[in-house]
C-alpha positions in Angstrom: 80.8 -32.9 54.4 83.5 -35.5 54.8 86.3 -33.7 53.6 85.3 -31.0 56.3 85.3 -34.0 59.3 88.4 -35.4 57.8 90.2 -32.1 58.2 88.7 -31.3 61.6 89.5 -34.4 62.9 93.0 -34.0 61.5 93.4 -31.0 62.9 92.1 -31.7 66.2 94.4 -34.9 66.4 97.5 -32.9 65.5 96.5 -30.3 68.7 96.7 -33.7 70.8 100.2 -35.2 70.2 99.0 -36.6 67.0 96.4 -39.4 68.4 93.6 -39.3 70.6 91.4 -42.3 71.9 87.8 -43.3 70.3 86.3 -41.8 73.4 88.0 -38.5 73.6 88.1 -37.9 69.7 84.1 -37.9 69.9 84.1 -35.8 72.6 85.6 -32.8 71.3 83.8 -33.6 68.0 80.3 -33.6 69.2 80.6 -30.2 70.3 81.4 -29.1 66.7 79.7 -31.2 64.5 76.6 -33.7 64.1 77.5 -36.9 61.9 75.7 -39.9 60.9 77.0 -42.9 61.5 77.8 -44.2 58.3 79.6 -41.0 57.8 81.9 -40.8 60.4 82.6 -44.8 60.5 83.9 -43.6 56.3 85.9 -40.8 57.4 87.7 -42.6 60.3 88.6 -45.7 57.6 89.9 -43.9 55.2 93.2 -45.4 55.3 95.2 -42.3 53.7 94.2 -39.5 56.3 94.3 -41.7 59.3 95.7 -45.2 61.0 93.7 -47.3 64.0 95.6 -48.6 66.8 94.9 -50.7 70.0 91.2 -52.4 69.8 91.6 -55.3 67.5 88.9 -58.0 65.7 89.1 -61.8 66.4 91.1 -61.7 62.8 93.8 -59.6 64.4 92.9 -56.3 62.1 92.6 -52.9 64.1 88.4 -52.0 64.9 86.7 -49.4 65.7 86.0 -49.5 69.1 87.4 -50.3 72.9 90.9 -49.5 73.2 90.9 -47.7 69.5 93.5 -45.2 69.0 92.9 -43.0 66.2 96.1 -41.6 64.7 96.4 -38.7 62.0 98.0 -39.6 58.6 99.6 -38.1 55.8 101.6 -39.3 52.7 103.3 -35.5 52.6 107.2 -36.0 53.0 110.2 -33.5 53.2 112.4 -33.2 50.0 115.4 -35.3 51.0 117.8 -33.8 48.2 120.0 -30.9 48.9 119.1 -27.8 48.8 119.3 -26.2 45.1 119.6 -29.1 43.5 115.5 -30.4 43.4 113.0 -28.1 41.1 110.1 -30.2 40.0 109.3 -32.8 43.2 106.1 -32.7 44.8 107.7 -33.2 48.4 107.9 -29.8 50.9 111.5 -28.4 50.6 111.7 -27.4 54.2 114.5 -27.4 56.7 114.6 -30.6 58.4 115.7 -28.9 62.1 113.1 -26.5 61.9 110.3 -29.3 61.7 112.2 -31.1 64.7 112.0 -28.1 66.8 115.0 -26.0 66.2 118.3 -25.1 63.1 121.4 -24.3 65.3 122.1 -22.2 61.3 119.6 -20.0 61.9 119.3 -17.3 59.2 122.3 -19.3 57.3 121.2 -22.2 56.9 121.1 -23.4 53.2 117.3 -24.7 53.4 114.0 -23.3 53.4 112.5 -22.2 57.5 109.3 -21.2 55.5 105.9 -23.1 54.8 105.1 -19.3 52.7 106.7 -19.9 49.6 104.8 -20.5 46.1 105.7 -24.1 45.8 105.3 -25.4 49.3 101.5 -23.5 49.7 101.3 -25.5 46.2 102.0 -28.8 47.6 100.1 -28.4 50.9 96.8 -27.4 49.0 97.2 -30.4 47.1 97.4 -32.4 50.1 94.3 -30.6 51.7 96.7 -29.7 54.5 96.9 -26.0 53.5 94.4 -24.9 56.8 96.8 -26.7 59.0 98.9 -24.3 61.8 102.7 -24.8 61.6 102.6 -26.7 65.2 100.0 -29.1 63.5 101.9 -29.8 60.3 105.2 -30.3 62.2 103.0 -32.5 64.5 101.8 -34.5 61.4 105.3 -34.6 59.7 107.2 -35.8 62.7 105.2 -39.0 63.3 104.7 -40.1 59.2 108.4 -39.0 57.7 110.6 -42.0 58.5 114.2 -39.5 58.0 112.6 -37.0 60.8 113.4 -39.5 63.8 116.1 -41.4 64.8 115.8 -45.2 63.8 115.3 -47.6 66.8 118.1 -50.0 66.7 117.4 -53.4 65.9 120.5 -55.4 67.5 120.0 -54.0 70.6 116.2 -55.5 70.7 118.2 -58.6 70.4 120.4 -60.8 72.3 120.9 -60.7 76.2 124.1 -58.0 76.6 124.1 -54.8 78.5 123.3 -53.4 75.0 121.9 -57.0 73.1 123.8 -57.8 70.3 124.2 -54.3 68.8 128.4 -54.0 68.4 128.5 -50.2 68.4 127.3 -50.1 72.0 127.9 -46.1 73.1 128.5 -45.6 69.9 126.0 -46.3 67.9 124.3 -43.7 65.6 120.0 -45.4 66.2 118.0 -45.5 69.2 118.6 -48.0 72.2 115.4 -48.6 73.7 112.7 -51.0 74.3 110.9 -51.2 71.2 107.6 -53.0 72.7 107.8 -50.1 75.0 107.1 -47.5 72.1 104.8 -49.4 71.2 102.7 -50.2 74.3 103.1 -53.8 74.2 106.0 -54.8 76.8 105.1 -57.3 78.6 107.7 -57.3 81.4 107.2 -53.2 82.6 109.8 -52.0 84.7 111.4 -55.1 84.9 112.2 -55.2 81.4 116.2 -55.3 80.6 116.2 -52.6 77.9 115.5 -48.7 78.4 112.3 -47.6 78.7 113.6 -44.0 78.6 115.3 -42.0 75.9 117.9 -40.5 78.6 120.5 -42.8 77.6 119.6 -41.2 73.8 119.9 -37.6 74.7 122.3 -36.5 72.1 120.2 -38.2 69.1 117.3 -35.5 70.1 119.6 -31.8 70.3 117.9 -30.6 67.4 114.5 -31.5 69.1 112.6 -28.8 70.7 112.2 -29.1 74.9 107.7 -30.1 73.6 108.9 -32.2 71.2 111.4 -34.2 73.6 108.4 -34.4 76.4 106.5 -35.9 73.7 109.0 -38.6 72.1 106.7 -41.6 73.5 103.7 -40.5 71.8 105.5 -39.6 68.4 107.0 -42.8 68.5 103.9 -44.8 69.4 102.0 -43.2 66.6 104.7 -44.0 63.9 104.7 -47.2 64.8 100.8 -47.7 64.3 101.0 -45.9 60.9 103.8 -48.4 59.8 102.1 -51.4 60.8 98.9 -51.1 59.5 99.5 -49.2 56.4 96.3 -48.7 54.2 93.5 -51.2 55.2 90.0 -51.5 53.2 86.9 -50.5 54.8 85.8 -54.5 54.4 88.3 -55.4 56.8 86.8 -53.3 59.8 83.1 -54.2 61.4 80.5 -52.4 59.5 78.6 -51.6 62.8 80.8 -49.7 64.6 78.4 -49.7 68.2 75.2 -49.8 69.4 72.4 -47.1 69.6 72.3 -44.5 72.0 70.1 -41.4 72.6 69.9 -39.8 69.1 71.2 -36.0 68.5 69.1 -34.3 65.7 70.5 -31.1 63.7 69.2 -30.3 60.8 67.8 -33.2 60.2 70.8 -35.6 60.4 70.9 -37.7 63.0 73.7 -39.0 64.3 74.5 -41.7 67.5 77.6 -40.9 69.5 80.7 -43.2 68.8 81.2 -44.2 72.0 83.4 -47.3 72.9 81.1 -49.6 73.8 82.8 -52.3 76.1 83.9 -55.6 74.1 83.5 -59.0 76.2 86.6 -60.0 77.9 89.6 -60.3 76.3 91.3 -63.7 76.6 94.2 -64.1 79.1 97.4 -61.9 77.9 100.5 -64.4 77.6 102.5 -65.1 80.0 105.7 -63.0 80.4 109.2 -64.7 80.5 109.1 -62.9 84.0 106.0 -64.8 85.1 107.6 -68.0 83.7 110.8 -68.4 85.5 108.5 -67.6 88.6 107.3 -70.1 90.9 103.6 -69.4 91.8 103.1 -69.2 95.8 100.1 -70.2 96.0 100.5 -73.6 94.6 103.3 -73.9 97.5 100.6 -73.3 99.8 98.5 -75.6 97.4 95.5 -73.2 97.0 96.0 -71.9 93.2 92.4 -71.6 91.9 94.1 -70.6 88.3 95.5 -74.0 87.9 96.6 -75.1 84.3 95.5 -71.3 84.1 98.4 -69.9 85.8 100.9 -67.6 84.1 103.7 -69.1 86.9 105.7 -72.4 87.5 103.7 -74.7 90.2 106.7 -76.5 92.0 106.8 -77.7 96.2 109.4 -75.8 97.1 110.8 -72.2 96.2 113.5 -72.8 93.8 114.0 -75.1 91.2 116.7 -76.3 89.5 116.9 -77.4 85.8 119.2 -78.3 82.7 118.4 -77.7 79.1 117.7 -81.1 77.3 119.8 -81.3 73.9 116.9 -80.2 71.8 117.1 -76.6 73.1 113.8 -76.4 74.4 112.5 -79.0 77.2 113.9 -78.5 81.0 114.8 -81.5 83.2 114.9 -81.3 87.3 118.3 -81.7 88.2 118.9 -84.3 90.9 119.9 -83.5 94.4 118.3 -80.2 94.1 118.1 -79.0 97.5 121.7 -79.5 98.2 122.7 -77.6 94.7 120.5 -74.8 96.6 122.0 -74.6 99.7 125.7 -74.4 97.6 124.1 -71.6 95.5 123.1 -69.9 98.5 126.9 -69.9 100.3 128.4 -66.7 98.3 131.5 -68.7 98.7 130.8 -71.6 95.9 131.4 -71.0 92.0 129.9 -74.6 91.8 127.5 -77.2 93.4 130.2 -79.0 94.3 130.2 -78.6 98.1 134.2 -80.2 98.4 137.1 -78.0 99.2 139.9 -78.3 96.6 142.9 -79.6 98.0 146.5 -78.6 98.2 147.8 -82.1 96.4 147.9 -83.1 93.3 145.8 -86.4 93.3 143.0 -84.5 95.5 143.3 -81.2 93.2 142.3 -84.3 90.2 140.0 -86.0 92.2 138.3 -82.4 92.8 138.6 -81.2 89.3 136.6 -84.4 88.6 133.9 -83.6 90.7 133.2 -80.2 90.0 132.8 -81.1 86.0 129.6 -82.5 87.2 128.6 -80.0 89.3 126.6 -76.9 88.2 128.3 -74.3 87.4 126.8 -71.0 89.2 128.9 -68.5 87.2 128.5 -69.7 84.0 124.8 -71.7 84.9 125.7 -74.8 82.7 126.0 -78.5 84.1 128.2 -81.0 81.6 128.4 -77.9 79.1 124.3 -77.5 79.0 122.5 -74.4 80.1 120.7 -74.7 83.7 118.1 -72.5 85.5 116.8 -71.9 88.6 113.4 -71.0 88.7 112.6 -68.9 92.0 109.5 -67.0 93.5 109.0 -63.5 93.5 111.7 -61.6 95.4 110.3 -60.6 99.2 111.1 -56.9 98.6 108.3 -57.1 95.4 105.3 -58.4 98.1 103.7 -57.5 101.0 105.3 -58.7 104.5 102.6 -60.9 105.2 103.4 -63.4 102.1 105.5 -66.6 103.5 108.4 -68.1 101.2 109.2 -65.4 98.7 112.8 -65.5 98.3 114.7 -63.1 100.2 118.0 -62.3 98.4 121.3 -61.3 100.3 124.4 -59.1 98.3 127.9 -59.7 99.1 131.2 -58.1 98.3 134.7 -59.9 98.5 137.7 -58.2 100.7 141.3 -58.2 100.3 141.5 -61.4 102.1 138.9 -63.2 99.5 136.5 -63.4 102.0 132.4 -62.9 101.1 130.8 -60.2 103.8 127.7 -59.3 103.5 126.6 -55.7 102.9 125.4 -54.0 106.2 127.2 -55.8 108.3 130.3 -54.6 110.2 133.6 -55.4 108.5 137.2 -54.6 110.3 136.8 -51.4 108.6 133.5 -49.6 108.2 129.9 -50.6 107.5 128.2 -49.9 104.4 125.7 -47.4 104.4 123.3 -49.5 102.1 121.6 -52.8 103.3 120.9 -55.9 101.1 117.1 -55.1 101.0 117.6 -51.6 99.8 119.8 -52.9 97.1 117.5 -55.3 96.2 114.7 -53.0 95.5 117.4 -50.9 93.3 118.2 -53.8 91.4 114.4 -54.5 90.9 114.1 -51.3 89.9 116.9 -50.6 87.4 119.3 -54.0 86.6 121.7 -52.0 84.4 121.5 -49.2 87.1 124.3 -47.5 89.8 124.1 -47.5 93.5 126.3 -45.1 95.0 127.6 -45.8 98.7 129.7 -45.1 101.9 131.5 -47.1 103.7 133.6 -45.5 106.6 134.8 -42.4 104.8 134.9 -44.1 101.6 132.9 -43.4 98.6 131.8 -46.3 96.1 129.6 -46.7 93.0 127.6 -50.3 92.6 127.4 -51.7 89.1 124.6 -53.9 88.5 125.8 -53.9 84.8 122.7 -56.5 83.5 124.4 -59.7 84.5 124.8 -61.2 87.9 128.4 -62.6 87.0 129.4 -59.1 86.1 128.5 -57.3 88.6 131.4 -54.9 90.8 132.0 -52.4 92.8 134.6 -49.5 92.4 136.3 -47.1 95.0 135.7 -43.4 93.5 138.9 -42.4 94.7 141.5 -45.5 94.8 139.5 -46.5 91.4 139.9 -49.9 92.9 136.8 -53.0 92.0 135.0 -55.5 94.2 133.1 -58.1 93.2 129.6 -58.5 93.7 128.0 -61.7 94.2 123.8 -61.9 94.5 122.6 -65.2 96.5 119.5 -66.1 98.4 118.7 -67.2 101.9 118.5 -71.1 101.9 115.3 -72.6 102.8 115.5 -76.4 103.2 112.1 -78.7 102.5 111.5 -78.9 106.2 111.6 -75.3 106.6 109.1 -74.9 103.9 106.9 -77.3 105.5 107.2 -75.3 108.9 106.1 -71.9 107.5 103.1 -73.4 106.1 102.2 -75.1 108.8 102.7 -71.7 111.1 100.9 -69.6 108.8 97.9 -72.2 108.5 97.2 -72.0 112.2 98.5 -68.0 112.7 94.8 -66.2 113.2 93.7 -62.9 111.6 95.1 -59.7 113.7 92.4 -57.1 112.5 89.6 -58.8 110.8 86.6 -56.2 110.2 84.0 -56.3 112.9 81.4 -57.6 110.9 82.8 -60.8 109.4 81.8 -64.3 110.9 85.1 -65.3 113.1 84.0 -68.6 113.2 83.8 -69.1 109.4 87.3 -68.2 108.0 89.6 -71.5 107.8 93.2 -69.5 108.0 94.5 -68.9 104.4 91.6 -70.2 102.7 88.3 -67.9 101.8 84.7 -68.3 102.8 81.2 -66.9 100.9 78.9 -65.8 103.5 75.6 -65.4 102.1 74.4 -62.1 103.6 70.4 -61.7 104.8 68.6 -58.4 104.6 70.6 -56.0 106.5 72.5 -52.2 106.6 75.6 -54.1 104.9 72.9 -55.9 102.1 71.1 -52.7 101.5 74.3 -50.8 101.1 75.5 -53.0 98.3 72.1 -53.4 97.3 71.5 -49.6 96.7 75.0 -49.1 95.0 73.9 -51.7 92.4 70.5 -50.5 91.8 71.5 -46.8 91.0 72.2 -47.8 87.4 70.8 -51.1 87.5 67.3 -50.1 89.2 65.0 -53.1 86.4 67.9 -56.0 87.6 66.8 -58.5 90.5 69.3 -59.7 92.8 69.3 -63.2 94.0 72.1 -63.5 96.1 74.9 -61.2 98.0 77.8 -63.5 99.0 80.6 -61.5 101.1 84.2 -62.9 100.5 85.9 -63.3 103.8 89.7 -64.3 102.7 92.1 -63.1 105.8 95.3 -63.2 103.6 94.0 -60.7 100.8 92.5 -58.7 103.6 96.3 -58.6 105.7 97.7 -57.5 102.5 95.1 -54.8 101.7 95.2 -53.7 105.3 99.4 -52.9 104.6 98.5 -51.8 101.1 96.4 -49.3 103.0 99.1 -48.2 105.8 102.0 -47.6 103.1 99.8 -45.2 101.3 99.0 -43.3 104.3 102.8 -43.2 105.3 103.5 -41.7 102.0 100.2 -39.0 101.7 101.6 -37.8 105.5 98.9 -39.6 107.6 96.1 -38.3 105.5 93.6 -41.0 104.4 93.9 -42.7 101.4 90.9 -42.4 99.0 89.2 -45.5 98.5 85.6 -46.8 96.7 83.4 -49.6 96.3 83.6 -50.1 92.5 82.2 -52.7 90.5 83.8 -55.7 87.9 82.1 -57.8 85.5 84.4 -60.9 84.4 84.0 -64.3 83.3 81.9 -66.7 85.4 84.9 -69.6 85.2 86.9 -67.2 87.2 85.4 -65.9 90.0 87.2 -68.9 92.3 90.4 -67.7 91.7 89.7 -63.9 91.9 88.5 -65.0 95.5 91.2 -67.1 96.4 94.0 -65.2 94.7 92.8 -61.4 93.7 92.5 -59.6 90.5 95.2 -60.4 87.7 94.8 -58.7 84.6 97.1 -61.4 82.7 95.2 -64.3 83.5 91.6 -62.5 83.6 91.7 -60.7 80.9 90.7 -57.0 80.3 88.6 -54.4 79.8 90.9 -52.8 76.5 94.0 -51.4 77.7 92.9 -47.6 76.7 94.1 -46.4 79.7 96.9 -49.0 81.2 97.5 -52.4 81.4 95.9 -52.8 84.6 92.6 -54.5 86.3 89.6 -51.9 85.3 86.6 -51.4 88.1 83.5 -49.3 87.4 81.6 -46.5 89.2 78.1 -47.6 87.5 77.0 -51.7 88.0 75.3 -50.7 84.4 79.0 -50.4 82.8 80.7 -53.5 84.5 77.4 -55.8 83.9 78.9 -55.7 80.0 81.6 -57.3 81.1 79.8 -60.0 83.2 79.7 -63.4 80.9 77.6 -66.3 81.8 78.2 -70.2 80.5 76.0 -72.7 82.7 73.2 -70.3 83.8 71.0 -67.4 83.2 72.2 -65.5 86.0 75.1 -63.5 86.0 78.2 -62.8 88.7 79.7 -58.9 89.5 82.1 -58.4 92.0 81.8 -55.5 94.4 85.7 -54.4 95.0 86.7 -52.6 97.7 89.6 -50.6 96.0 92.8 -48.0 97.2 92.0 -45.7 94.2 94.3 -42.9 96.3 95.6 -40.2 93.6 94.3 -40.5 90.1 95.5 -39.1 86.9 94.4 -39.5 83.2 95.5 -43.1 81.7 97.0 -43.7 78.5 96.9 -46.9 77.1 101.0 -47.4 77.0 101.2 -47.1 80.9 102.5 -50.7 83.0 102.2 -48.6 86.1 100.7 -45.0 87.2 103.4 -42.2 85.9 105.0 -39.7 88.4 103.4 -36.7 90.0 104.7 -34.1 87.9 108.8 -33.5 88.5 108.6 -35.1 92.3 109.7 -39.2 92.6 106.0 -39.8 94.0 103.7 -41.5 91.5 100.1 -41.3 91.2 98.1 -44.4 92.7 96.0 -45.2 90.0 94.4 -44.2 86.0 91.0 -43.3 85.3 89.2 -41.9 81.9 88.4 -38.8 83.2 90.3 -36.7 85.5 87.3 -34.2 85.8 84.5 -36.6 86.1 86.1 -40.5 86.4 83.8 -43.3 85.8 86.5 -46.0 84.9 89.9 -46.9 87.3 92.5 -48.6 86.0 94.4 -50.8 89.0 98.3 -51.7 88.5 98.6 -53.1 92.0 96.4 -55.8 93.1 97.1 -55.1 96.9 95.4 -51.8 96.1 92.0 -54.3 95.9 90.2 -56.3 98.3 87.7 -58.0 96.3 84.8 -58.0 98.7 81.3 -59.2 97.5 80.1 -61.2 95.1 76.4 -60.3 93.2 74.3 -63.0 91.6 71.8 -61.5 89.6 69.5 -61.3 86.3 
């Protein structure tokens, strides 16, 4: 019996790209088969047909359970000898091409293109792989033999150059992309400095057929679960693998589906370098409920400058910092010195002098030792309603030396591209191009990784600018100004039913709610999977910011579906008791809250049912427990997969889908990358 689930399950895995999740895996085998539990919990850790991925114990070793990716195994290699000269080896001799999708020899090539012959049906029967379809063995092949696929390139994982530290640049013969990206782990999504495409690798993949190419994430992902986990023993995975559910009976085995019952909350995910370097706005506005908590910098103003001490590792506030900003912020100035140098020689000293200690914006060093300027989040990456994100400007230099900015009317011709569109360019790809107009001229952008390298070139003249990327000053006053405007700026469209009088500007408000339509309406959403529970308390969250920012989440979707409606539910979320202050004040954030498995995205998870979120909802000082009722912008949902950072695109068009869920058919589970997509709205208090 469990040699025939091992090779359905093998086989059934090699149909899906290789892998499937816990949840789907025991969807398609339920129809088949009917298997205890100890059975199929033997089958699944049997460390030579198959490897685990993505749920993981406290110990660190992969589980059965959330977030499990089961992946199919085999220790069946290709011959790598030449052909003629291997007889007795108990590898396949097979064409290497043909396995990869396609021989450009055809008929003349000097290798094998057939599974048929007496020794290879030999080899696969001893391997139990002889039922296996050619697709399925090529499947299994392409993700287990380390020759098959191109190696990814180690240097350029490493180091901070348009192609890390990896010398061979264009070159070089291994694959430059983001290895935490094939493997599902990135933390800095499409931020991130190295490829998260294999475009730039097209040439490594000719012998790959067009399937094989659309599936390069997936084989990739799945190699790198069988090399990291090798072969485990069963003692290392729980011997439970989940709770009882409604038994099936056949025969008389009985078996309870191995469904992935939710684990508790996963601890905060560690801060990304990204969120590091950035300045958190709402401890500028001195409301951060995350406190010590908080994946980002809490600092008074919106920059901050500082220089490495001489162990490498602490950072030091520079002195004078507001004027080194507003120097850093003239396109003009290589340094924070803001004097001119002079024409003479005793001034041109005197000025040399000077600048040595200054900070040195091209190089970012002050006396020889690295400095950095800590920022907050660029405006084009927020809504329009959040006060003192930085707004960045982009210049280019003239004939005359001069610094213009782009969009603005030179003696010749405007640009045809504004700083805010280049922004979002640069946000989007920093080793990117941006082609442009200008009068009748035509001109390529290079972001080339580095600000310092950054250029411009005339397509025609062949001719280069330089590019320079400041921000806007803001002085101290000015930051105490905005604040001060947007604490006494009211609500424009609050909804009808909140208390006017109760909402102190940016600041949020719990309004217990008394039997009424809006309590009975929550009430009754609960209580359809949660009908033995009692509710004690319905609090409504009345936060005007999160609202403004939901209300333009909500218009920009509309824009883009062509005035239609955008799709949105009350869904529930179960989290940890100590953070229901800060979800209120701040939103949902998946890095500091914690998550639900990442089985489909790296995202904030909501719930249909109250009965599947209350596993989620953890309790420390009392008996009761907290949900949260989110209104949410689900909009256009597609299947998740646990590697995505954000929804993927709708097919070939540039439009992406809104949001995951587990099942396109029937979804019970949304995955959230957007936190303006949520307006968290209620809080339940119940046992």
């Amino acid at each position: 019996m469990t040699s025939i689930i091992s090779k359905f399950i093998t086989k059934t895995l090699c149909d899906n790209q290789g892998g499937l999740d816990l949840d789907s895996l025991n969807a398609i085998l339920s129809k088949s088969f009917t298997v205890a539990d100890p059975l199929l919990q033997s089958v699944l850790l049997d460390g030579a047909a198959f490897a685990l991925g993505g749920g993981e114990t406290a110990a660190g070793a992969p589980r059965l359970g959330p977030g499990t990716l089961v992946v199919a195994k085999t220790r069946l290699r290709l011959c790598s000898a030449k052909a003629g000269q291997c007889s007795q080896c108990s590898q396949l001799h097979l064409c290497r091409f043909v396995v990869c999708g396609q021989c450009r020899f055809g008929n003349s090539c000097k290798n094998s293109h057939s599974l048929s012959s007496g020794k290879n049906q030999e080899i696969l029967k001893s391997q139990g792989l002889q039922d296996l379809t050619e697709r399925q063995l090529f499947q299994l092949l392409l993700q287990n033999n380390p020759r098959l696929l191109p190696e990814v390139c180690p240097h350029y994982n490493k180091g901070d150059g348009l192609h890390g530290s990896c010398k061979f640049s264009t070159s070089c013969t291994k694959l430059h992309i983001c290895q935490h990206f094939l493997q599902g782990d990135c933390a800095f999504g499409t931020s991130c400095k190295r490829a998260h495409h294999f475009h730039v690798n097209k040439q490594l993949f000719q012998c790959f057929s067009c399937e094989n190419v659309e599936n390069l994430f997936q084989i990739y992902r799945n190699k790198f679960i069988i090399e990291g986990q090798g072969e485990r023993r069963a003692s290392e995975f729980p011997g439970r693998l989940l709770p009882p559910a409604v038994p099936q009976t056949l025969g008389g085995a009985t078996r309870r589906p191995l469904s992935s019952k939710p684990k508790p909350a996963s601890a905060p995910k560690p801060a990304s370098d990204a969120d590091k370097n950035e300045i958190c706005l709402f401890f500028i506005r001195k409301n951060c409920s995350f406190k010590e908590k908080c994946a980002r910098v809490h600092w008074h103003l919106p920059y901050r400058w500082q220089v490495s001490d001489s162990d490498g590792v602490t950072w030091t506030d520079l002195p004078d910092m507001e004027e080194i900003e507003r120097a850093y912020c003239d396109p003009r100035q290589e340094n924070s010195s803001t004097e001119q140098p002079s024409l003479t020689a005793k001034f041109l000293n005197l000025y040399f002098l000077k600048s040595q200690s200054a900070v040195d914006f091209l190089t970012m060093t002050f006396k020889s030792r690295p400095v950095r300027r800590l920022s907050t989040a660029s405006s084009v990456s927020k809504p329009p309603h959040f006060i003192l994100t930085t707004e960045w400007l982009w210049y280019w230099r003239n004939d005359t030396g001069q610094w213009l900015e782009f969009g603005q009317k030179d003696a010749d011709a405007q640009a045809s591209i504004t700083p805010s569109m280049l922004e979002k360019l640069y946000w989007a790809d920093r080793d990117g191009e941006v082609p442009f107009c200008a009068g009748n001229q035509q001109y390529i952008l290079h972001f080339a990784g580095e600000e310092t390298q950054m250029y411009q070139q005339n397509l025609k003249y062949q001719t280069k600018r330089k590019i320079r990327r400041r921000p806007r000053f803001v002085s101290a006053d000015e930051v105490a100004i905005k604040l001060k405007s947007a604490g006494s700026s009211t609500a424009e469209s609050l909804p009808q039913y909140w208390d006017k009088n109760d909402h102190p500007g940016c600041d949020y408000k719990l309004i217990q709610l008394s039997k009424s339509a809006e309590y009975n309406r929550i009430e009754t959403l609960f209580k359809r999977t949660m009908p033995n529970s009692t509710i004690h308390q319905i609090q409504r969250i009345q936060n005007p910011s999160l609202w403004r920012v939901f209300e333009w989440q909500k218009e920009q979707m509309t824009k883009k579906n062509e005035g239609k409606s955008v799709n949105q539910l009350y869904l529930f979320h179960g989290t940890d008791e100590s953070l229901v202050e800060a979800i209120c004040e701040q939103n949902f954030d998946w890095r500091v809250c914690g998550t639900h498995g990442t089985v489909y995205g790296k995202g904030s998870y909501f719930a249909k049912d109250a009965s599947y979120s209350d596993q989620y909802s953890r309790i420390s000082s009392r008996r009761n427990k907290i949900m949260f009722v989110a209104l949410v912008l689900v909009g256009d949902s597609t299947q998740g997969r646990s590697s995505y950072v954000r929804p993927p695109p709708k097919g070939n068009s540039k439009a992406f889908y809104d949001s995951c869920v587990n099942s396109e058919s029937n979804p019970s589970i949304y995955v959230i990358f957007e936190k303006q997509q949520i307006y968290p709205e209620y809080l339940i208090n119940y046992s």
